[in-house]
C-alpha positions, 0 to 999 in steps of 0.5 A: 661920140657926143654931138650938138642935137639937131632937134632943140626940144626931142621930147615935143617932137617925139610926142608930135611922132606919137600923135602922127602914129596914133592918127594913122592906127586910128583910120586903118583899125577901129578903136577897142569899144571898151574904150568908148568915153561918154560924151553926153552929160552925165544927167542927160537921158541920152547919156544913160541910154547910152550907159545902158547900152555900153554895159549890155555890149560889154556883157554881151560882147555884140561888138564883135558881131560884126567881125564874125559876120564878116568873117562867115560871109567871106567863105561864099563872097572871094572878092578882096575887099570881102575878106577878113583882114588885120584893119577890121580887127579893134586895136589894143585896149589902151590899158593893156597897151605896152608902152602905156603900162610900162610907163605906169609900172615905173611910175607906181613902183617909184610911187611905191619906194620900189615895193614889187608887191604893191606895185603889181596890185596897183597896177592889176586892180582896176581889172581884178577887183571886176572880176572879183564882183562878177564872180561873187555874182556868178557864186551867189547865182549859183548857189540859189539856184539849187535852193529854187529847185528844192522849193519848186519840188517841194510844192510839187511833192506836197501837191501844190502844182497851180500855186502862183510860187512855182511859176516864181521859182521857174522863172528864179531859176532861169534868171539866175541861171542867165546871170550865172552865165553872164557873169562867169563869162565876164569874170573868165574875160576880165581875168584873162585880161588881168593876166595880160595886164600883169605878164606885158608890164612885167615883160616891159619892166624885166627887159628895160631892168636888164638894159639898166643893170649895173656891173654889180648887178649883172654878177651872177645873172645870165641870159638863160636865166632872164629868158626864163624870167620872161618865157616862164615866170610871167607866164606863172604870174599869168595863170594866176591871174586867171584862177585867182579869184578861185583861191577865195571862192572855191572855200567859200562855196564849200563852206555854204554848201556844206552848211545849206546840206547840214540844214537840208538832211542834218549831221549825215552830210558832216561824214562827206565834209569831214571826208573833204576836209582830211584831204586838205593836208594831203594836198598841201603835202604834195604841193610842197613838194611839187615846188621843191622839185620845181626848183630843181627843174627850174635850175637845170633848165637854165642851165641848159638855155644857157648853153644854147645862148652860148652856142647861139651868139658864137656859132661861128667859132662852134662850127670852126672848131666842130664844138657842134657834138659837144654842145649837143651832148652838154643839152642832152645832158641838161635835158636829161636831168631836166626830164628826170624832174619834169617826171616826178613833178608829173607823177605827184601831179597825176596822184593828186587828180586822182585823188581829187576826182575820186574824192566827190564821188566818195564823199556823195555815196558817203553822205547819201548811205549815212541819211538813209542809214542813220534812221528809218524816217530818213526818206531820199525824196526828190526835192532831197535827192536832186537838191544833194545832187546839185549841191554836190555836183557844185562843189566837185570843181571846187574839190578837183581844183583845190590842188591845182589852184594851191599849186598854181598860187605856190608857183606863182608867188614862188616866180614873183619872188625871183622877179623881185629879186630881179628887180632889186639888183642895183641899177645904172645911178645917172651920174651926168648933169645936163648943166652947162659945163663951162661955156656954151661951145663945151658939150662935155666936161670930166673932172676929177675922175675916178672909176673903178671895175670890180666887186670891191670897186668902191674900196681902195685898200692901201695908201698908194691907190692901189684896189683890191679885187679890181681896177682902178681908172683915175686922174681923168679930165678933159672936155670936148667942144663942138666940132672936136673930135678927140682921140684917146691913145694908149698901150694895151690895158691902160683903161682905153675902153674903161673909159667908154665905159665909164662915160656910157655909166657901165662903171662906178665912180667916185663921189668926187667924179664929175661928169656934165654935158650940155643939155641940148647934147646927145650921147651916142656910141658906136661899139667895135663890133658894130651890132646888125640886124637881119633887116633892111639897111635902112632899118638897121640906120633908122632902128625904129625912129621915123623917116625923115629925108633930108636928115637920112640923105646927110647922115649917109654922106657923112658916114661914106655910106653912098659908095656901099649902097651902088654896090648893094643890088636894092641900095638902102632897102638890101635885106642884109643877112643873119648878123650882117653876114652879107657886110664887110667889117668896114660896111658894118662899122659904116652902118652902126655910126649911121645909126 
């Protein structure tokens, strides 16, 4: 159906909606304070005080002091306006807010010439890259201060306790331990935040992608399986994100540890290193074959959401046929093969934390036997004994995660590949100019058209016009002017609902192939079973526009709703059942052309 707009410019209205919306979320919630912008002049004092003490905020997370104060007083005060309510939250960060990030992710993969790889980096950066300085930060405190410890014990040991250094070293050794701590947990929040970033512009991106495919790129691709983009592979993506900068660091502190104990006892701590290293192999090993299996559980377990979403979307003719049986023991079936791979996954999992946390335990026992052994002068003093225990207690984590980390990076370079994939299936190519076709009471004009439905669409194979492996739809011109309404008549298979399909750019074309609509024009379309959702009948007209009276009362008059809504118990606010249960077949159609 195609109609003259009532709106002359959709875009500034649409803006002007988005600023009334932005009005009301701001006097109901308070903004996120990270999103604070300094309005005091960059050399003023005030300015840097108050630089000062958004960084403390930021670090100290203070901010959120008032909702936990809140939130405890409201267990002794009952009184409503004592609780803890939805408004007192902070709304959305405005870099993690959803339409915010989808826009920029279109924007910056356009940017990029559809390159998924550094799209994502674009758009993660300005989160990750903080979080890589504050964990540089929290790496280095955490490495000093076994060092303060040495050198605090050492004076001790050699008698020097009122020296002036000691007190040095204590106060050193609190410090960094505050900075360790204060980094660590903005490095963990910032990470989170990475996360997020990246799982809701991917989320956004795969649903919008999914609505733009193309016939060629729908072939081949299920529901199950873009459930499983969204559900599972941007949940990989997610985790990721926050045990990433661990990739880096983890050998980093191995490295510096095992050189600061190569200086501390010398060539004896090289047996617990070696001991560390010969595992490496032994972890890339099972990691490997994680993911082999992982590939395999991944294919079953679309599978089986596939045939849940086929149950789903005909359970009518399921419970009509008593098919319930049979779905369940094709699930069972699915599930039962899924498991069998879930196991062995967990069973090479549970031999590599054994590995892992045994590996420490050994390598620290090793190290200590070999300084004691390998000389008589070699002497466990405490400075030597508790500076080992630190070291080694320091890179237990490291060790423990080495294996989950590189499983964890393999899966998610393995779920950003089937993304990329996804993202690279050939989309809708806008084929309708918004020129004026020929006269201004003209919304829209076909010339010369010609399309085609099947694989080999664009590939006419014989003279006489006939393709191979599909449909040919061609000789198709006519235009439509304001006020018309035109009918489109034929026998079964002649191409009737092509053509819907064709203007709605569901199918490919040919280059000759003109379509033009008016610039102040709409294209909507009613499809033959109308789609319903479990709301309100109202809602589903709306379908999340804004109300508007006037507009909302013409569209019922002209779509013969007022009738149905008499015989509605609340009207237009009738909750209307799963799939518009509670309709009749001309009640659903009346509602769907409303919309």
């Amino acid at each position: 159906m195609c109609s003259r707009s009532d709106n002359k410019n959709p875009p500034q209205a649409a803006s002007r909606t988005d600023d009334v919306k932005e009005q009301l979320d701001d006097s109901e919630s308070p903004p996120w304070p990270e999103d604070h912008n300094l309005s005091a002049s960059p050399t003023s004092c005030g300015c840097i005080l108050q630089s000062i003490s958004s960084m403390c905020n930021k670090l100290m997370y203070s901010y959120m002091t008032q909702i936990f104060k809140k939130g405890a007083a409201q267990r002794i005060d009952k009184s409503k306006d004592a609780q803890l309510t939805q408004h007192d939250l902070y709304r959305t960060p405005k870099n993690i807010d959803a339409a915010h990030l989808n826009s920029e992710f279109w924007s910056i993969y356009e940017q990029t010439e559809q390159h998924f790889k550094r799209t994502l980096w674009i758009v993660v950066r300005k989160t990750f890259i903080p979080a890589g300085v504050y964990q540089l930060f929290a790496l280095t405190a955490q490495i000093s201060i076994p060092m303060c410890v040495m050198k605090l014990l050492q004076a001790l040991e050699s008698g020097q306790s009122g020296d002036v250094n000691n007190i040095v070293y204590v106060i050193a050794i609190f410090l960094l331990a505050i900075i360790n701590g204060v980094c660590t947990q903005r490095y963990q929040f910032l990470s989170y935040q990475s996360g997020i970033l990246l799982r809701t512009a991917l989320t956004c991106a795969i649903y919008e992608k999914s609505l733009n495919l193309s016939p060629k790129g729908r072939m081949g691709l299920t529901n199950g399986s873009i459930t499983n983009l969204v559900a599972t592979d941007t949940q990989k993506l997610f985790e990721v994100m926050h045990e990433a900068h661990q990739i880096w660091s983890c050998p980093i502190a191995i490295v510096v540890v095992v050189v600061l104990m190569l200086i501390i006892i010398g060539p004896s701590c090289l047996v617990g290193a070696a001991f560390l290293v010969g595992l490496v192999p032994l972890s890339k090993k099972v990691t490997h074959r994680m993911v082999h299996i992982r590939k395999k559980r991944v294919a079953v377990a679309d599978q089986r959401v596939q045939i849940v979403n086929s149950m789903l979307q005909d359970i009518k003719i399921t419970k009509l046929n008593n098919y319930e049986d049979r779905f369940e023991a094709r699930v069972l079936e699915a599930r039962r093969r899924e498991m069998a791979f879930i196991r062995k996954e967990q069973v090479l999992w549970g031999c590599t934390l054994i590995i892992v946390v045994s590996t420490p335990v050994i390598a620290s026992f090793a190290t200590y036997a070999t300084f004691v052994l390998v000389s008589s002068e070699n002497i466990m003093t405490a400075s030597v004994v508790f500076t080992l225990a630190q070291l080694f207690n320091m890179i237990k984590f490291p060790i423990n995660q080495a294996g989950q980390l590189l499983g964890k990076l393999a899966l998610g370079l393995q779920a950003m590949h089937r993304i990329s994939n996804f993202m690279s299936r050939e989309s809708v190519q806008n084929i309708i100019s918004e020129d004026n076709p020929n006269d201004d009471e003209t919304v829209l004009s076909v010339q010369n058209g010609e399309f085609y439905v099947g694989e080999q669409a664009a590939e006419v194979t014989s003279t006489d016009g006939v393709q191979s492996g599909g449909f040919t739809l061609s000789g198709i011109d006519f235009s439509l002017k304001r006020g018309e309404v035109l009918a489109v008549l034929g026998p079964v298979a002649c191409g009737k609902s092509t053509l819907i399909q064709s203007l709605l750019q569901q199918c490919a074309s040919s280059d000759k192939t003109s379509i033009m609509m008016a610039s102040d024009a709409k294209l909507s379309y009613a499809a033959q079973t109308p789609f319903i959702l479990s709301t309100t009948v109202r809602e589903n007209v709306l379908f999340g526009l804004p109300f508007e009276k006037d507009r909302y009362e013409k569209v019922l008059d002209a779509c013969c709703l007022r009738p149905d809504l008499l015989l509605w118990p609340a009207g237009d606010l009738t909750e209307i059942g799963e799939r518009g249960v509670t309709m009749s077949g001309g009640q659903k159609a009346r509602v769907s052309v409303a919309r």
